[in-house]
N, C-alpha and C positions, 0 to 999 in steps of 0.2 A: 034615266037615272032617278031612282028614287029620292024623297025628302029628305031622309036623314043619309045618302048619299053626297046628295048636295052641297050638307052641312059640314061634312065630314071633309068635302073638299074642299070647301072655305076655310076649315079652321089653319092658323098661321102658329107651327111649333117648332121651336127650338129645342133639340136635343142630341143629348152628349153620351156615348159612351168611355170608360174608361176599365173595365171589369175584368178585363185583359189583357195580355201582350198587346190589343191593336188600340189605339187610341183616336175617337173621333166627336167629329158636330156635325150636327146637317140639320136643316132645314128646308120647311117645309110650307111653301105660299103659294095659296089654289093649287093648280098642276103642278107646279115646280117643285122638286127637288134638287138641292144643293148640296153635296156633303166635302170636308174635307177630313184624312184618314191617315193613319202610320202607324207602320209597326214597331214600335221602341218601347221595350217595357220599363225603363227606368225616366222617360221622357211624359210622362203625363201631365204633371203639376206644370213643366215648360210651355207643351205644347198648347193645351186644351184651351186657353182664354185666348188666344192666334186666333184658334181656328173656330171659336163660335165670332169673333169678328170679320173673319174671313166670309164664313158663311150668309152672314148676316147681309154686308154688303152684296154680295152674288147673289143672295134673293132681293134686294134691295128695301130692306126690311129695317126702321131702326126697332132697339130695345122693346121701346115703349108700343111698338104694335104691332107685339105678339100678343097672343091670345092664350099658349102655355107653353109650359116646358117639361120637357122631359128627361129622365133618364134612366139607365142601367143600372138596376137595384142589386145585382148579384142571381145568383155564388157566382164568385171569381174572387180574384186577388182582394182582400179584405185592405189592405192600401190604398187599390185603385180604385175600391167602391166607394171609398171616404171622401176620393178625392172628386169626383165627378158630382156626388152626393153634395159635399160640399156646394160648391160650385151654383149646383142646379140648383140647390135652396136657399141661396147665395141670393142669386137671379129673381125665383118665383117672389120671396119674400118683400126684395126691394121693389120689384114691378108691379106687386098686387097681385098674379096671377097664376092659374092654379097650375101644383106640381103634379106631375106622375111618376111615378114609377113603375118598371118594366124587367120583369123576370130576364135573363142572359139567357137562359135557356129557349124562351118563348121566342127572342131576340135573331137568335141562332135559327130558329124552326123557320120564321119569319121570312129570313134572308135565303134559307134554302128553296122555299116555296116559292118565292120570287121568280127565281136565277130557275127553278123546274118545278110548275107549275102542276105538274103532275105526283109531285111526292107530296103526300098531303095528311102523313102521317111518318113523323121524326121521332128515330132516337138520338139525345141529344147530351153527349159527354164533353164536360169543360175536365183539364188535368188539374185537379185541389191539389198536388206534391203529395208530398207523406206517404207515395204508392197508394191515391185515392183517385176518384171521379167525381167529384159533382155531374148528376143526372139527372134525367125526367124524360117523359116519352109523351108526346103531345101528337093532339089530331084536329086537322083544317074545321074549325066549326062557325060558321058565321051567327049562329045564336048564345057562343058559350065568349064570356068575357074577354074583352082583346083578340077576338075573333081564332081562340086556341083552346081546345078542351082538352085537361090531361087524363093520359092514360096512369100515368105514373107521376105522383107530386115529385117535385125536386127535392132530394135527399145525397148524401155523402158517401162513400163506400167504397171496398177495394175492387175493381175493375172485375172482378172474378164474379162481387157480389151480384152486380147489376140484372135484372130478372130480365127473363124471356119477356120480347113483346111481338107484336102483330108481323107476320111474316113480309106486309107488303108497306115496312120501313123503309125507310132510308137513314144509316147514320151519319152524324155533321157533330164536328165541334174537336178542339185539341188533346180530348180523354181520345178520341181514333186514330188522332197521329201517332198518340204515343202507345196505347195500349190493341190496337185494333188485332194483335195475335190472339189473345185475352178475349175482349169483347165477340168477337165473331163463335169462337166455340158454342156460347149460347144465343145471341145470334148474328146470323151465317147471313148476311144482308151485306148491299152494296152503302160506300161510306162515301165521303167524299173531304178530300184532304184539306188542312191548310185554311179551314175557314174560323175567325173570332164576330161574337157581335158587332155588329154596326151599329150606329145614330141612325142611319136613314131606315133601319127596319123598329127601333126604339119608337120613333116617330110618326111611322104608319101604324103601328101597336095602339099608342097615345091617343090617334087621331080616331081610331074606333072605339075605344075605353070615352071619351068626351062625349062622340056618339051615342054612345050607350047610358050614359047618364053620370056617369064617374064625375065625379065634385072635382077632385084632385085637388083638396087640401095639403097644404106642403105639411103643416104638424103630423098629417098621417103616413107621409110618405118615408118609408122606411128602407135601409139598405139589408139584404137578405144575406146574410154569412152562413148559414145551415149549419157549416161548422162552425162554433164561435170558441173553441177553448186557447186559438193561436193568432198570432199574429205575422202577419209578413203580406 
């Protein structure tokens, strides 16, 4: 294992997502991962301080020694960005320690990559309502920041708009449950249903971003709306 391998497994991060339908925290000490998870979309603000103490205990971890925090910066539900957002800068602020933030999209790529190790270039659609996609199309790079170079920056658009990408995609994320008649015309790639960002792929993201030299100042850490003229 390399140095900054090493390092990257040492580090101790707590983080949360909330950016969609699924609601979670997990953690993350030396090998250990911990996360708890549900899918309740009006259940965030309930759930989410449970379950980073939930988590916390099951890595056996107090507050005070973590090393950072993380979270899911968006596009997703501009609600549940505020709320998780909150929260995590909530935490960094009062513990002294640095925040991150984590694209949903890269989030998504992350957790695909995991679970198939082999897909190492994601088209990645979250459903924005209003007959929209939040999108971006990323590729496995372990040189390019948070270990994800994009093909396609994350922007907003009617599922029709979404451009051609690399034929040896895979698409992930709730814009393919709901639009994938749409989506495939332009491209014609295998999808895979049913999946929202995680905490536990927020915090493998994190732990390479630290790696890499990212400060993770919480003043800088900002939640991503790409749309910003609505609210809900």
């Amino acid at each position: 294992m390399s140095e900054s391998a090493q390092a990257a497994s040492s580090v101790r991060v707590l983080a949360v997502d909330t950016a969609t339908e699924a609601c979670s925290a997990a953690c993350f000490s030396g090998g250990k991962l911990v996360q708890q998870d549900a899918l309740d979309p009006q259940g965030h603000s309930r759930l989410l301080l449970g379950m980073i103490e939930a988590v916390l205990v099951q890595a056996q971890l107090t507050r005070g020694s973590l090393d950072a925090v993380a979270y899911d910066a968006g596009p997703g539900s501009f609600t549940g960005i505020r709320i998780g957002a909150g929260v995590a800068q909530g935490l960094a602020l009062g513990l002294d320690k640095p925040l991150l933030s984590v694209s949903s999209l890269m989030a998504l790529a992350e957790g695909e990559h995991a679970a198939h190790p082999e897909h190492s270039r994601v088209l990645v659609t979250i459903d924005a309502r209003m007959d929209q996609v939040y999108w971006g199309c990323l590729e496995r790079d372990d040189n390019a920041m948070g270990g994800w170079r994009w093909f396609e920056s994350p922007r907003v658009s009617d599922p029709v708009q979404v451009k051609d990408c690399p034929e040896d995609c895979v698409g992930v994320g709730s814009g393919w449950d709901r639009y994938a008649g749409v989506l495939t015309q332009k491209n014609p790639i295998p999808w895979q249903a049913g999946c929202f960002p995680m905490a536990r792929d927020v915090a493998t993201i994190a732990r390479r971003l630290l790696a890499q030299g990212a400060v993770g100042a919480w003043q800088e850490a900002m939640p991503v709306y790409v749309r910003d003229d609505v609210t809900g």
